[in-house]
Each structure stands twice: as C-alpha cells, then as structure tokens.
C-alpha positions in Angstrom: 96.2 76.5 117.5 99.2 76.8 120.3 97.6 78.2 123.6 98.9 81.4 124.8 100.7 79.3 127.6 103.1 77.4 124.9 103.6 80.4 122.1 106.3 81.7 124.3 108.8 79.1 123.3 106.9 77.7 119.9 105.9 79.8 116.9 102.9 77.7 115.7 101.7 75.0 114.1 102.7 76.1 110.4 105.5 77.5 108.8 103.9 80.7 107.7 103.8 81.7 111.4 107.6 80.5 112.0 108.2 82.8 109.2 105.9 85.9 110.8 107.9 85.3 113.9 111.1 85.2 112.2 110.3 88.8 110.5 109.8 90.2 113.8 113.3 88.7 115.5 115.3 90.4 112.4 113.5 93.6 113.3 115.6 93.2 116.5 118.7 92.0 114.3 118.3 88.5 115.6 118.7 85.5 113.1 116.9 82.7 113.2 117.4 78.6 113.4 113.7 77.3 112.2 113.2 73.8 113.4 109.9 71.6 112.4 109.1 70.0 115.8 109.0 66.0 115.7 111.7 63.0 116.8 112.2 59.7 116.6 110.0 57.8 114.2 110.0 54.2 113.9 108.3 54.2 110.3 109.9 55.7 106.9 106.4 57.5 106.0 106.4 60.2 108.8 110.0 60.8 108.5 109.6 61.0 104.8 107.1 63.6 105.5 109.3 66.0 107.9 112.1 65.8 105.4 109.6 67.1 102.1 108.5 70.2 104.7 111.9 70.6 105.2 112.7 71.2 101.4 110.0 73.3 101.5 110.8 75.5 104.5 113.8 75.9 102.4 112.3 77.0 99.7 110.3 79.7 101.6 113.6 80.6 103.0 115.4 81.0 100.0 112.6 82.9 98.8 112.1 85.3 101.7 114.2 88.2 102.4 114.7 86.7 105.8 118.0 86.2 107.9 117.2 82.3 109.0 118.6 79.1 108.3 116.7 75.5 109.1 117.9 72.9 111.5 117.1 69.2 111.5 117.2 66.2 114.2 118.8 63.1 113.1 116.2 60.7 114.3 113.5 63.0 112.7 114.5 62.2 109.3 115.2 58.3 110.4 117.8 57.7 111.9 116.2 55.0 114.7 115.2 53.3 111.2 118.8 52.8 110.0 121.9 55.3 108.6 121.0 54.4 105.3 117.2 56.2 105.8 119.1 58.9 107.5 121.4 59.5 105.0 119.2 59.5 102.1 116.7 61.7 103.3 119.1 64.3 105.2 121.2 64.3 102.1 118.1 65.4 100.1 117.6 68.7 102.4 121.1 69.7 102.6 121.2 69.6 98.3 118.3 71.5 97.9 119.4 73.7 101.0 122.5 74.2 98.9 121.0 74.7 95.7 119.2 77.6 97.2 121.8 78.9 99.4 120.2 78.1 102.9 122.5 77.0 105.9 121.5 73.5 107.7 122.2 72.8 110.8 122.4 69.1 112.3 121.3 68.7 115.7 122.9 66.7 118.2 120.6 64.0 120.0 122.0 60.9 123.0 125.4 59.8 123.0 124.4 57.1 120.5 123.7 58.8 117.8 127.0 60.7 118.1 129.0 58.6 115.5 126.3 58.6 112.9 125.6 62.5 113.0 129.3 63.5 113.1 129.9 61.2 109.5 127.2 62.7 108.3 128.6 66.3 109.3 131.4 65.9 107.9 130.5 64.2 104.3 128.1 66.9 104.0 130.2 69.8 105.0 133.4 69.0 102.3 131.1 68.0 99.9 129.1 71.3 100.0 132.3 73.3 101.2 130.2 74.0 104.2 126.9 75.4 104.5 126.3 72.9 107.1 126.2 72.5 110.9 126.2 70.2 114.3 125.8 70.0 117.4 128.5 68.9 120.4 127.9 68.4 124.0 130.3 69.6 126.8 129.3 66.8 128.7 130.5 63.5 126.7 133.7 62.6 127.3 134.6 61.9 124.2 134.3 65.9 123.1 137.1 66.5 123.0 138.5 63.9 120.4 135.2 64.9 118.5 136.2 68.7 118.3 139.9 68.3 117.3 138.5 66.3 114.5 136.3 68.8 113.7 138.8 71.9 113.3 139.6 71.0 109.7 136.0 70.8 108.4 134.3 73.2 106.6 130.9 74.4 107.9 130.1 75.6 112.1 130.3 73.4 115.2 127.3 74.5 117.9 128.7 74.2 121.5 126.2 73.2 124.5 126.7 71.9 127.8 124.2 68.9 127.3 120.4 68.4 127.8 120.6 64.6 127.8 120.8 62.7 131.0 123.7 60.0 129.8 125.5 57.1 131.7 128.5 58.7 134.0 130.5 56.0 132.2 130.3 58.5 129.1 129.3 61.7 130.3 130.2 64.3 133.1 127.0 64.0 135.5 129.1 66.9 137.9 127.7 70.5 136.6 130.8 71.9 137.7 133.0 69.7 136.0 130.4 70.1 132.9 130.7 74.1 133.0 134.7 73.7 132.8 134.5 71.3 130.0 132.5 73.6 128.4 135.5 77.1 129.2 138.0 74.5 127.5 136.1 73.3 124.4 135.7 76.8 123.4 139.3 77.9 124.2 140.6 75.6 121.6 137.7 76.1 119.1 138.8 80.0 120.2 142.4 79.2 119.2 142.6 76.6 116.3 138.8 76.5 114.6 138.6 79.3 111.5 135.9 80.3 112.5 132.4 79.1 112.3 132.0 79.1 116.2 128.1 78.9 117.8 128.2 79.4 121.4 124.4 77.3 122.5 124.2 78.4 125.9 122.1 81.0 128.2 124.7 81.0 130.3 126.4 84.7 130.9 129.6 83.1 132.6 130.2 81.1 129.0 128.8 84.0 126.5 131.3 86.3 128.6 134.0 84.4 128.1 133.6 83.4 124.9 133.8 87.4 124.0 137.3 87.3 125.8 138.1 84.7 123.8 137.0 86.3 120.7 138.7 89.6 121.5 142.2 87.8 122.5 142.2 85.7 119.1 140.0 87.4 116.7 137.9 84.6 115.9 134.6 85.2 114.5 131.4 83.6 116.5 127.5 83.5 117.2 125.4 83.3 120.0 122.9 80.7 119.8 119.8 80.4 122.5 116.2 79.4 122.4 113.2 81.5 122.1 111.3 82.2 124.8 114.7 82.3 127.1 116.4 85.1 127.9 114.9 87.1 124.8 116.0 90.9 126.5 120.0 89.5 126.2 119.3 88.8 122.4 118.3 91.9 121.8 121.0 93.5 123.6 123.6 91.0 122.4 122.6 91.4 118.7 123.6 95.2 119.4 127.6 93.8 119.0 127.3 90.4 118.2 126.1 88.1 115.7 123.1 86.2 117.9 120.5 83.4 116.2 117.3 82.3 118.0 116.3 78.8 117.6 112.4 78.8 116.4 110.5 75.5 116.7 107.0 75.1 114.9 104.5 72.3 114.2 101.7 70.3 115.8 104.1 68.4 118.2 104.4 71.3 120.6 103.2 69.6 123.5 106.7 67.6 124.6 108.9 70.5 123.3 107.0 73.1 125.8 107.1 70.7 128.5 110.9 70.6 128.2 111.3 74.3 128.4 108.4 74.6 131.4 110.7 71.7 133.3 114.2 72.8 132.5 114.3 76.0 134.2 112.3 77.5 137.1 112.2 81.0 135.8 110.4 78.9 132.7 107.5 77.0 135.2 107.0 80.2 137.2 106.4 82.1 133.6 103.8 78.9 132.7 102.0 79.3 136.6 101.7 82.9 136.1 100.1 82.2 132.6 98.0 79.6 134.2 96.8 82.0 137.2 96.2 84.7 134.7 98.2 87.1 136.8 
C-alpha cells in the first residue's frame, strides 16, 4: 500500500486504482496518460513482465468508458538489453493498443536512447497511421533536426524542457537558454506540424504561449503535466483546452516520488508538511 505521503503523485500499486483515479480526473474533464512505474532492466524476464501488464492495461482501457491512453519507457520494455528486445516487445503493445483503439505514447529517456526511440516512433506511427507518441527534450541540441523530421509523421510529438542532467557537449545546461529553445520548438511545431501537439510542461510562461500560438495558427494541441503538480490549473485549463494528466502506478513508487519530492520545492514543502502532520 502507497503511504499517504506518496499518493499525491502515484495512484497505487495496481491498475484497478490507476483506473479509480482516472474516473475521478474525467469527472474534471482531464484525460489521462497511465504509466506502470519501472526502468531499466538488465534481464528479458522483468521487462517481459511490464510489457504483458501493458497489454493488459490496454485491454482495461479499451474496455472502460474512460478518456486515458497508456505510455511506455523505452528501457522498461528492454531497451538497455538490445533494440531488438525493445522492438519486439514495444511492437507487441502498440498492435494490441491498435487493435483496441488505445493511444501509446513513447517516453523519452537520456540523450542515448534518443536514436533508438525516435526509429521506433516513427516505424510505429506510419505503420499504424498514428495512434502513437514521443517524447522530445528542449534541451538537446540536436531538437531541432529531431522535430523537422518529425513534422511529416503521423501520430503526436510531447514537448518538455528536459529532466535529464546531460553533458553540455549535447545539451543546453543554461535554463534560460533551455526556456527559449523550448518558445522556438513550439513556434515551428505551431506553424508546420498538423497537429498532434502536447505541450509537457508546468510552466505558465510556455502553456501561455503556446495558446498564442494556437490562436495565431489554428493548430490544435494538449496540455500535458504530472499529477500531483499544479492539479487546480488542470482543472481550470481543461475548462478551454484539451489537458491529460500523466498517472504513474505500481510497486516501484519509491524512486518516482522521490523525483517529484526533489524536483520542486513547492513538492518537498507538500512531503514536510505531510511528514509533520500539519
């Protein structure tokens, strides 16, 4: 059982309770992004595992008369063990995700598994005429090359600053430098993408402008943030806007919590207060 402390930003152990918790967020007219905690196996058997849960989360998905999709880490589903693991065992979510008409999204991990997760993107999005997703960071250098490339292909592209902390010889380390990378990608996903635009980020500077942006060029888009994090803005932005909440579950909730707790200090005052019982 998740302690009190962690359910802010994790909605159990077991998919039933992702699934209560994705109920109440549609009440709301938030969508949800349902992600089965775990990363970076070094053996077939555990990624093997993740990857049958995932077809079933499907499933329960597909069967449900929820508004949620499912979203997957590369290394989860073996990618550290080789692209041909990865491959196999992604490819088997995103078919039965297609068969029963539920949208995958790919997350985005370091800059080294950048190459391997945009192929796969892209075979998997013209091959299933979308119905797929990934992630890009604002802080690689190389973004920019990856998003023109991107423009033609079927499917959504998730924009994020970056929670990775990568060599300055291929990322922006300079947050101001990071922020305007970030204004830029989305002007020319604004102007040339067809759509299929996530906007990842808590920011209000970068959610503001990408409603300028969608208001000077009519291109559809989403808002994308985390639960537990700035929950009173979904609410209100799913009053206009199309906004999805990104709902990890499982029994590897320790690591993910601690992220959130350290990332931001309105997140470790929450966790003290919790602590204190005040």
């Amino acid at each position: 059982m998740i302690p009190p402390i962690a359910s802010r930003f994790v909605a159990g152990e077991e998919p039933a309770e992702a699934l209560d918790h994705v109920r109440g967020l549609n009440e709301r007219n938030v969508k949800a992004i349902i992600n089965l905690l775990g990363e970076h196996y070094d053996e077939r058997p555990p990624a093997a595992a993740d990857a049958a849960e995932y077809r079933a989360l499907v499933d329960d998905v597909a069967d449900s008369d929820l508004e949620a999709c499912v979203s997957v880490k590369p290394s989860q589903v073996g990618l550290d063990l080789g692209e041909d693991v990865f491959r196999d065992l992604l490819d088997g979510i995103v078919d039965r995700a297609a068969e029963r008409g539920v949208f995958v999204w790919i997350d985005m991990e370091d800059h080294t598994t950048t190459d391997a997760t945009l192929d796969a993107f892209e075979d998997l999005a013209r091959e299933h005429d979308g119905g797929v997703g990934v992630c890009v960071q604002a802080n690689l250098r190389r973004t920019r090359e990856d998003v023109e490339r991107l423009a033609d292909v079927p499917g959504k592209v998730r924009f994020v600053k970056g929670a990775y902390d990568e060599p300055s010889d291929v990322a922006y380390t300079d947050r101001a430098r990071v922020d305007r990378e970030y204004r830029d990608l989305l002007e020319y996903a604004f102007e040339h993408y067809d759509g299929g635009i996530a906007v990842g980020s808590h920011d209000p500077a970068m959610i503001d402008h990408a409603v300028a942006l969608h208001e000077e060029h009519g291109t559809d888009f989403e808002v994308q943030m985390l639960m537990g994090v700035r929950e009173d803005a979904q609410t209100d932005l799913a009053r206009e806007y199309e906004v999805w909440q990104y709902v990890p579950y499982g029994g590897r909730w320790m690591s993910y919590f601690y992220r959130r707790v350290m990332e931001r200090k309105e997140n470790l005052l929450f966790a003290a207060r919790a602590v204190l019982g005040r």
